[in-house]
C-alpha positions in Angstrom: 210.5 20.0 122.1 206.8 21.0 124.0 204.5 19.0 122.5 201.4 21.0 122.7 198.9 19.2 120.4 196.6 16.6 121.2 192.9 16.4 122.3 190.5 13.6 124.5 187.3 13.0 124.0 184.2 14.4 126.1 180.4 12.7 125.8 179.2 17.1 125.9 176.3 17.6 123.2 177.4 21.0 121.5 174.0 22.7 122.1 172.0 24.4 119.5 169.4 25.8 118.7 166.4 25.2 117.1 166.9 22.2 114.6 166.3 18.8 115.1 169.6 16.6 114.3 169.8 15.7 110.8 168.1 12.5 109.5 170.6 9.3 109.8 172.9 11.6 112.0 174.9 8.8 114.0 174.1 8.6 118.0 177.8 9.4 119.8 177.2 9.4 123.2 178.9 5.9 123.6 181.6 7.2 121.3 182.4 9.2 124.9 182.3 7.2 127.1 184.9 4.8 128.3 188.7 4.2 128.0 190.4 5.3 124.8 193.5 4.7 123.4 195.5 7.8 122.4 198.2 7.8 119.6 200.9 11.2 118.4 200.0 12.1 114.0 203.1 12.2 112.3 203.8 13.5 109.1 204.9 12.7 105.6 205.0 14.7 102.1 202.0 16.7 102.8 200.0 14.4 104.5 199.2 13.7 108.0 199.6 9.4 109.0 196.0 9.1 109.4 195.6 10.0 106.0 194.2 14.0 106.4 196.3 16.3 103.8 197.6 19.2 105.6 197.9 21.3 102.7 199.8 25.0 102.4 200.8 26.3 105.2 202.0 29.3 106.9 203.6 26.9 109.3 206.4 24.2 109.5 206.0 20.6 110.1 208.7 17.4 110.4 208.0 14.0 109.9 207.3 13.4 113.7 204.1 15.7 113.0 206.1 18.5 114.9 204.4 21.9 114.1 206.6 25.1 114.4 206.2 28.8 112.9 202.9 29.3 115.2 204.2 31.9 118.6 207.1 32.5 120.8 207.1 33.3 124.4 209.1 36.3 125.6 212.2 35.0 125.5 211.8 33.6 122.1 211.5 30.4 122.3 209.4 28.5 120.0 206.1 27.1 120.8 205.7 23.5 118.8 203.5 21.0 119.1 201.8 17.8 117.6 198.6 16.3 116.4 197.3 13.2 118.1 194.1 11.0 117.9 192.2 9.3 120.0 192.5 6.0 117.7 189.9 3.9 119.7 187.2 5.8 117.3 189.7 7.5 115.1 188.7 10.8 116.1 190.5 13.7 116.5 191.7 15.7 119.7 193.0 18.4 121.1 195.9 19.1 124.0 194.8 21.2 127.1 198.1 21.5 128.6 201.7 23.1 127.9 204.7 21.9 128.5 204.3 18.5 128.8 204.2 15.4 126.4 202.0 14.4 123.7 199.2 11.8 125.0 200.3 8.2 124.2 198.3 5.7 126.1 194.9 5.2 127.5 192.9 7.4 130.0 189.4 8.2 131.3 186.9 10.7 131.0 187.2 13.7 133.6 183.7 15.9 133.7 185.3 18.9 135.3 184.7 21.6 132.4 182.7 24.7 133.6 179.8 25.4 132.0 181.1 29.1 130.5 184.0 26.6 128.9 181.7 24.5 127.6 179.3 26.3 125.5 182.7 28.3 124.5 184.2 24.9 122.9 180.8 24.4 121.6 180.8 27.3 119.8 184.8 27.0 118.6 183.5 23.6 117.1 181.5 25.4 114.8 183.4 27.9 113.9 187.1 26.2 114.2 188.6 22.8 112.3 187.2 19.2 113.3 187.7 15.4 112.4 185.6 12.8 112.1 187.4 9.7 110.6 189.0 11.3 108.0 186.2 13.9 107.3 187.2 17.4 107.4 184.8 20.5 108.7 186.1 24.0 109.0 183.8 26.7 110.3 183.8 30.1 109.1 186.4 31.1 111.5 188.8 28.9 109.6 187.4 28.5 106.0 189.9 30.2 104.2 193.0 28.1 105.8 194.7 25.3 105.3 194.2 22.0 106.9 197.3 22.4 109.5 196.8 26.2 110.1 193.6 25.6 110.5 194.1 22.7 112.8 196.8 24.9 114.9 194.3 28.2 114.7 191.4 26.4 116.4 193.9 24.6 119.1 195.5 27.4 120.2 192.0 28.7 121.2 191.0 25.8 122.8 194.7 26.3 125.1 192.8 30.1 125.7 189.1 28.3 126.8 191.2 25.9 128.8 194.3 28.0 130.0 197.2 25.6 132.0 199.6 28.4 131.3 199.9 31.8 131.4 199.1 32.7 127.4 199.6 37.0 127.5 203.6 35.6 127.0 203.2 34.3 123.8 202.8 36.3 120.4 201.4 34.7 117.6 203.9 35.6 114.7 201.7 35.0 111.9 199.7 38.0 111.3 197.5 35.6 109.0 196.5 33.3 112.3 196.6 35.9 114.3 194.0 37.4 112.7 191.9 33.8 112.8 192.7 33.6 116.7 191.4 37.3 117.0 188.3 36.5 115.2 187.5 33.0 117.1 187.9 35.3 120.0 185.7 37.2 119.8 183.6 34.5 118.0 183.1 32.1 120.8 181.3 34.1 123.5 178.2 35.2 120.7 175.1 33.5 120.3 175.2 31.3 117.5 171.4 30.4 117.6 169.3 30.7 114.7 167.9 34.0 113.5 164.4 34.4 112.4 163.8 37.9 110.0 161.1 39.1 108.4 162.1 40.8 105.0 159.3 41.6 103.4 157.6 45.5 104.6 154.4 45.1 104.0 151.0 44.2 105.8 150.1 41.7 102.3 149.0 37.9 102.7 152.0 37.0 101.7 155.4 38.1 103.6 159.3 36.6 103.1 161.2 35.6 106.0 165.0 35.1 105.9 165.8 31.6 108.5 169.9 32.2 109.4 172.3 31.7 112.1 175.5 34.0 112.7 179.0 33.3 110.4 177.3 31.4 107.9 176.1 28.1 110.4 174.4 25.2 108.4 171.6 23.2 110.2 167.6 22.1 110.0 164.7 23.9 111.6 161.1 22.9 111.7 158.3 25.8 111.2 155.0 26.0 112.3 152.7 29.2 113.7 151.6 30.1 117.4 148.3 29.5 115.9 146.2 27.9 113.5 145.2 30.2 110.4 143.0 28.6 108.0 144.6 27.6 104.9 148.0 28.9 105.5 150.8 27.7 103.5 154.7 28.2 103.7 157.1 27.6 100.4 160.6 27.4 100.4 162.7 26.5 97.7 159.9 26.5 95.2 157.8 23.7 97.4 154.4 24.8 99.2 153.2 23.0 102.1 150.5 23.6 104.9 151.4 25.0 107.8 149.5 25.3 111.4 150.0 25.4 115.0 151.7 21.4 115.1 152.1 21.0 111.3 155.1 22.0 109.5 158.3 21.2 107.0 161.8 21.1 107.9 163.7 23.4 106.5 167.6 24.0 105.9 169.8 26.9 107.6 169.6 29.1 106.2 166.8 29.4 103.7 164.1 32.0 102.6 160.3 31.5 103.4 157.4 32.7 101.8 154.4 32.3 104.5 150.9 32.8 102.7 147.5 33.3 104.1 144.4 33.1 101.9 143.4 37.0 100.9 140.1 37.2 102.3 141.1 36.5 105.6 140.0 38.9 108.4 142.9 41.4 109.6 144.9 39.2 112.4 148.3 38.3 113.1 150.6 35.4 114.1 153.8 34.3 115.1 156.2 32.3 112.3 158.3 29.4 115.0 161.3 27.5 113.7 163.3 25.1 116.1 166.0 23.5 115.9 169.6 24.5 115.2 172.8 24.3 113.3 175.5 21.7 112.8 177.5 21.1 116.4 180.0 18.4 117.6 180.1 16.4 120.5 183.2 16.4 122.6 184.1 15.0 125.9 187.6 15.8 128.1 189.7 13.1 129.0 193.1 12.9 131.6 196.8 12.5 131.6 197.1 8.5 130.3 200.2 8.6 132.5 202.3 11.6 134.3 203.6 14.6 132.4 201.5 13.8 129.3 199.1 15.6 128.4 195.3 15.7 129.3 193.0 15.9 125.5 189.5 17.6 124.9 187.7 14.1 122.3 186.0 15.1 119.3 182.9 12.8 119.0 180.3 13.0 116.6 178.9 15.7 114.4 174.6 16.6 115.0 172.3 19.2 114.5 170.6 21.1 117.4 166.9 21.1 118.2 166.3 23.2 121.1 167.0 26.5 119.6 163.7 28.2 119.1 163.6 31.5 116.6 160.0 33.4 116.1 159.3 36.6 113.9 155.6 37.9 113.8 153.5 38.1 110.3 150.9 40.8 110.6 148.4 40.9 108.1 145.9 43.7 106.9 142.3 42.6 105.5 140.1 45.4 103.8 136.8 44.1 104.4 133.8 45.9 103.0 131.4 47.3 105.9 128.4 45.2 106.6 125.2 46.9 107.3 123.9 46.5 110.7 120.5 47.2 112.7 119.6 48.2 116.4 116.2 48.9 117.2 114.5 50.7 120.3 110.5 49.8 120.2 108.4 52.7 122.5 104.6 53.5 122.9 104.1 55.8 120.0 101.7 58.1 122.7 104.2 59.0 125.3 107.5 57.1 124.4 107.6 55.2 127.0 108.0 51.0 127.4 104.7 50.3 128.6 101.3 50.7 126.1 97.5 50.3 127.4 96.0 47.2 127.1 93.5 48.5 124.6 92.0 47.8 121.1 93.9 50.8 119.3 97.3 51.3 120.2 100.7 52.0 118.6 104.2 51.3 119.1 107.0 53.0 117.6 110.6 51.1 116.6 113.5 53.5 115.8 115.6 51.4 113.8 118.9 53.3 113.4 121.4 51.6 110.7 125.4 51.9 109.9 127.0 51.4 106.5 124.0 51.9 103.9 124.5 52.8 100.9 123.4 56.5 100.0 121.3 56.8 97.6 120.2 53.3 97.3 116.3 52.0 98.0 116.0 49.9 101.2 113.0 47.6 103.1 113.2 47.4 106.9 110.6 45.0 107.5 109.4 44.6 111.5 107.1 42.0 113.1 106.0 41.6 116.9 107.1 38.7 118.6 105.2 37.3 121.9 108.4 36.8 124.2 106.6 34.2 126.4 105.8 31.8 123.1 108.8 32.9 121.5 106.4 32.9 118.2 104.9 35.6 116.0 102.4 37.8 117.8 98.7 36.5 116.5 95.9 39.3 117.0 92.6 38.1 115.4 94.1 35.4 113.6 97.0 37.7 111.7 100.5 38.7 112.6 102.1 42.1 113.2 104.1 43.0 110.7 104.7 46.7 109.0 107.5 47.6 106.2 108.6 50.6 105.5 110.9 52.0 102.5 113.5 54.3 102.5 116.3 56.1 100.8 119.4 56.7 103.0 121.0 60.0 102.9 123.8 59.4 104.9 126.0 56.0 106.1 124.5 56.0 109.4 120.6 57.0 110.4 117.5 56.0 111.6 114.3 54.8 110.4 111.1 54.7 112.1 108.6 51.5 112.0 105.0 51.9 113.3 102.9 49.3 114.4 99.1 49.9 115.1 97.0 47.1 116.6 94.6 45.6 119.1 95.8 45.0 122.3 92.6 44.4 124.3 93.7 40.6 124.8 97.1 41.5 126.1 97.5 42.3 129.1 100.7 41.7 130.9 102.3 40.4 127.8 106.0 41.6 126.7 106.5 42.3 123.2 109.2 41.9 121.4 110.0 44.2 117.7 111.9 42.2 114.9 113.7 43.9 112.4 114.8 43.0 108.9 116.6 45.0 106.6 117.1 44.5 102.9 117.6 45.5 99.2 116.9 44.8 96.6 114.4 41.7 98.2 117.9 40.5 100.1 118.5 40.7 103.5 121.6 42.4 104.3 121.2 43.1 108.2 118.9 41.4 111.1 117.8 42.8 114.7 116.2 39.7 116.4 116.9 39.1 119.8 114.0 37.9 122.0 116.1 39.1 125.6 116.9 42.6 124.3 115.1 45.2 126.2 115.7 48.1 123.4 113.3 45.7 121.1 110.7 45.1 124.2 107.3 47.0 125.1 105.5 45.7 127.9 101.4 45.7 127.6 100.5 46.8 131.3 98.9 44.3 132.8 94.7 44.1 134.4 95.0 46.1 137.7 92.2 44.7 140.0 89.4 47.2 140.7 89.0 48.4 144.1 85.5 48.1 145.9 84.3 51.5 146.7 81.1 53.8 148.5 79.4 57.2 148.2 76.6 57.9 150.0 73.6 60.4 150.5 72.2 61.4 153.8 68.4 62.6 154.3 65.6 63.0 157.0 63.9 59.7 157.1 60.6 61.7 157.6 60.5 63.6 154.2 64.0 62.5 152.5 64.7 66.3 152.1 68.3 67.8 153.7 67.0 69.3 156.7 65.7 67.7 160.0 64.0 70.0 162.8 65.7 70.5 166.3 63.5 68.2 168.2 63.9 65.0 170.9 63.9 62.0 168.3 64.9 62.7 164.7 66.4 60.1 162.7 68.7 60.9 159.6 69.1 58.0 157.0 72.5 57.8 154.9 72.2 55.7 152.1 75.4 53.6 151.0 76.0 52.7 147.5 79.1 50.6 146.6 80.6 49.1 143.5 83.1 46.2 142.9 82.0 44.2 145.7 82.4 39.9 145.3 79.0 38.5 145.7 78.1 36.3 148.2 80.4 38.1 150.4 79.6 39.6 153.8 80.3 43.6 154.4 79.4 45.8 157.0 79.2 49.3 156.8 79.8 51.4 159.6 79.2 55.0 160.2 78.9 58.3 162.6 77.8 61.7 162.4 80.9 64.8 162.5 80.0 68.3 163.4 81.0 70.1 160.4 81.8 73.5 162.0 84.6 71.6 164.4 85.2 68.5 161.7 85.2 66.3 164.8 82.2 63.1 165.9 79.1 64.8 167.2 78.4 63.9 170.4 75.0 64.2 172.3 74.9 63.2 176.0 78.5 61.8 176.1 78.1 59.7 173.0 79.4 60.2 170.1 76.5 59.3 167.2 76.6 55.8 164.7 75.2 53.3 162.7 76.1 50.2 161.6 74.4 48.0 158.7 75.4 44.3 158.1 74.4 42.9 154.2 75.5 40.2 151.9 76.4 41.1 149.1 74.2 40.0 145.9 75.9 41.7 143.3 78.9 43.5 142.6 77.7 46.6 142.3 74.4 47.9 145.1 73.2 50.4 148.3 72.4 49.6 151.4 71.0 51.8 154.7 72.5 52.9 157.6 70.0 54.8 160.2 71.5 57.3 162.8 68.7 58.2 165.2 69.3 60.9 167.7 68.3 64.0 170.1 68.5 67.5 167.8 66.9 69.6 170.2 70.2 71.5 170.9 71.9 71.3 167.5 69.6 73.8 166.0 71.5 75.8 162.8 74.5 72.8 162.9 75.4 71.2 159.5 76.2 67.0 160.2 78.2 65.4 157.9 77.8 61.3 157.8 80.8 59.3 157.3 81.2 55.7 156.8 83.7 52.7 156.0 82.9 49.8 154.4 84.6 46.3 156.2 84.5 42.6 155.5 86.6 40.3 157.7 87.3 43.0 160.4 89.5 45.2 157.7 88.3 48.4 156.0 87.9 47.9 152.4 86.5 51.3 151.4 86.2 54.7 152.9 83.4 57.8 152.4 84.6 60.8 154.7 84.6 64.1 153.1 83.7 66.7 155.6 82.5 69.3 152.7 80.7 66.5 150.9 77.2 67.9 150.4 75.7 64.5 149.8 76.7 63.4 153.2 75.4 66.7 155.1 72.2 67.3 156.6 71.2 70.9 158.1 69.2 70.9 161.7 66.8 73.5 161.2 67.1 76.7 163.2 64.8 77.2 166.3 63.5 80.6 164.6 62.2 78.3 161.9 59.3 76.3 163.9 55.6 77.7 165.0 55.0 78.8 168.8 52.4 76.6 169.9 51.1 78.5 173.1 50.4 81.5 170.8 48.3 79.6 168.2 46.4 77.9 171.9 45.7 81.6 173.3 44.1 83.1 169.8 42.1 79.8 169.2 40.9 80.6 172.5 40.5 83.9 172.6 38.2 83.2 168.9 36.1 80.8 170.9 35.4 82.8 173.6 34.4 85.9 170.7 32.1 83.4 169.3 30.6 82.5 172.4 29.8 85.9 173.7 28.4 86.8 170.2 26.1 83.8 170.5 24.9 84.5 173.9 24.2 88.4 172.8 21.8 86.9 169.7 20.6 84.6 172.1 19.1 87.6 174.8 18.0 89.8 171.6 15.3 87.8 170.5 14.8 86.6 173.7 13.6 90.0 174.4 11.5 91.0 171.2 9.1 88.1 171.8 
């Protein structure tokens, strides 16, 4: 006979997913390790030697534990076999070889699975017949066979995981295995981690989740969220407990959740995590305990995974009524602009548009300037700022318009800041108060420094009228008057005569015509002198215009040169305009000498009548 069955021990973790091991679950990896001691099952009414039932079965079986009825190769020759143990732990295991003899003896462990085969016996433990002691597990591959057909279902597929023979020559002849063998098949390449689904449709605070694994797989999972969410709960089973990013309960696989959030919570959404896994078996393959025996895959110790990690998301919709809000933008009420005149009567303007009033309803926006450098209330004469105004919204949305009127003599170069309040019914429902935010801001401009200045008014020095006569030595006086000058300060003014008709300096014999004056300043506001003296005797009929700057510290502070100025002009008198003296010498003369002969003619008259 082939003895087919028979299994060694490996120290592999099955690996799940997502389920810590199960509390008190006994640590096997020195059940793995090591020589064991392997020993053939035989048989006897019904009942394996180590005391396991085989129950009905499709199968035959001697009392040497030799199991028949299972496949024939092409030829037809039966395949048998035989269930052995790996006594040293009394666990069970499983042959890897055909054709050679049962494992009797002791061996070693040999690490040389792949890792494909691995997680494929992994998976066939779950799903396929295992021992420990004289504890029974069949997966769901299995469930509905007996003990033997069971056993014989789930070693056959270990022979396929672990193929030492050709297998395509041997035909399973009983359609009822067959059809196990078929489903463990295709059984053993899935993923059997745990599932994670979210039942429930809606968008509520409280949603159903459904924690599996695929073919019915038993095991623990821990949940928690991918955040914390205040005053979450989870129940399962009737039992309610908090819940948060590192909190959590354990939980079976599979089981239903009920995840809760408290109702008012604003509209958000997390993740729901459970980890751990389903029930798995260690397992670990041994060698040959001598030649043409048979090498044996050991069944070690039965744990639940924790690595496997299922997530499913929990969206959840608040309806939160809309909150009134405020933004203001403060102007001068005169030309809309940010800046207002530092003057006692001025006005600015806040536009305070709103969102989600109430139509219909009776509302106070209440505003008050704020002094941005103080961070305090505004305080002009002794009060604050402040100006409410009521109103009755038409609409959701709109705008409302605050004035304020005040004083603002005192505040030059201050920023002021508009503060808004809104409320009804004497509560305030909405707030606009930000001391950085330009919309709320109107700048007073601040105290430009005033400027010195001059104008000035030229006469003749000899009558202080606007005309001079066209002669040698004439002497035109401008006088200088200037405002916003710094006592105590010294200025000089400086100025020069311009010929109107050519707008350029008049110049007499080569030089062009000036005058200087050098003062000090006694108060801010004054006049001073400056004489141009000068030969007109050529510039008969010309129009001169004086013009002048005003200095201090070698720069020009203030300028008076306007060509068409009339207060700066003084007309030379035609020639046409002044008396011929040689005429008025010859008729004096030629009077005198009348008189005379007329006196000498009286004189010889009665000279003669005597």
């Amino acid at each position: 006979m082939k003895k087919w069955f028979g299994v060694a021990g490996t120290a592999i973790v099955l690996a799940q997913v997502l389920i810590s091991p199960l509390t008190g679950a006994k640590v096997s990896a020195a059940d793995l390790t090591g020589t064991k001691q392997f020993e053939p099952v035989t048989w006897s009414n019904g009942t394996w030697s180590d005391g396991i039932s085989t129950g009905g079965s499709y199968l035959n079986i001697d009392n040497n534990g030799i199991i028949t009825g299972f496949a024939k190769d092409q030829d037809g020759n039966e395949w048998n076999g035989q269930k052995f143990k790996n006594i040293t732990d009394n666990s069970l295991a499983y042959c890897l070889n055909f054709s050679e003899m049962t494992p009797d003896g002791e061996s070693n462990p040999v690490d040389d699975l792949t890792n494909t085969q691995k997680k494929e016996l992994s998976n066939l433990l779950k799903l396929g017949y295992t021992e420990i002691g004289t504890t029974v597990y069949k997966g769901q591959g299995v469930t509905t066979l007996s003990n033997i057909d069971a056993f014989t279902a789930t070693q056959w597929m270990v022979h396929k995981i672990i193929p030492t023979e050709d297998m395509s020559k041997f035909t399973i002849t009983n359609p009822q295995l067959a059809a196990a063998t078929e489903n463990l098949s295709k059984w053993v390449d899935e993923d059997l981690s745990i599932t994670l689904t979210k039942t429930s449709t809606d968008d509520s605070h409280s949603q159903m989740f459904k924690l599996a694994a695929p073919h019915d797989l038993t095991g623990k999972a821990k949940l928690t969220l991918d955040k914390d969410v205040s005053g979450a709960t989870v129940t399962v089973d009737g039992k309610t407990t908090n819940i948060s990013s590192t909190e959590g309960p354990e939980v079976d696989v599979p089981s239903t959740i009920t995840l809760n959030i408290p109702s008012g919570t604003a509209t958000n959404s997390a993740t729901l995590i459970a980890t751990g896994g389903t029930t798995e078996f260690t397992f670990m393959k041994y060698d040959r305990p001598s030649a043409g025996q048979q090498q044996a895959l050991v069944i070690g110790d039965k744990t639940v995974g924790k690595d496997e990690v299922a997530k499913a998301p929990f969206n959840w919709s608040t309806e939160v009524p809309a909150v009134p809000e405020i933004h203001t933008t403060a102007v001068d009420n005169s030309d809309g602009d940010k800046d207002i005149e530092h003057s006692n009567n001025v006005s600015i303007k806040d536009s305070v548009s709103y969102t989600n009033l109430t139509p219909g309803e009776s509302y106070q926006v209440t505003g008050t300037l704020m002094d941005k450098t103080t961070g305090k209330e505004l305080i002009v004469n002794g009060k604050t700022i402040t100006t409410s105004k009521d109103f009755i919204p038409t609409s959701v949305n709109g705008t409302v318009d605050v004035i304020f009127n005040f004083d603002a003599s005192n505040l030059a170069g201050k920023d002021l800041v508009v503060f808004e309040k809104l409320a009804i019914n004497g509560s305030v429902v909405a707030v606009h108060e930000d001391m950085n935010d330009v919309g709320q801001t109107v700048s007073v401009k601040p105290n430009q420094p005033t400027m010195p200045s001059i104008r000035t008014t030229a006469t003749d020095k000899m009558d202080g009228d606007k005309s001079i006569d066209a002669t040698n030595n004439v002497t035109i006086v401008d006088k200088v008057e200037y405002t916003n000058l710094t006592p105590g300060q010294r200025y000089t003014v400086s100025g020069k005569l311009m010929d109107k008709s050519t707008n350029t300096p008049l110049v007499i014999n080569g030089q062009e015509i000036t005058g200087t004056a050098t003062f000090l300043a006694t108060a801010v506001d004054g006049s001073v002198n400056v004489e141009f003296n000068f030969d007109a005797s050529n510039l008969g009929g010309k129009d001169l215009v004086v013009f002048e700057n005003l200095e201090t510290d070698g720069s020009v502070i203030a300028t008076h040169a306007d060509i068409n100025d009339s207060g700066q002009t003084v007309n030379v008198k035609a020639v046409s305009e002044l008396p011929n003296t040689g005429m008025v010498a010859t008729a004096w003369l030629s009077i005198l000498g009348l008189v005379v002969i007329i006196g000498l003619s009286v004189f010889a008259f009665k000279k003669e009548t005597k």
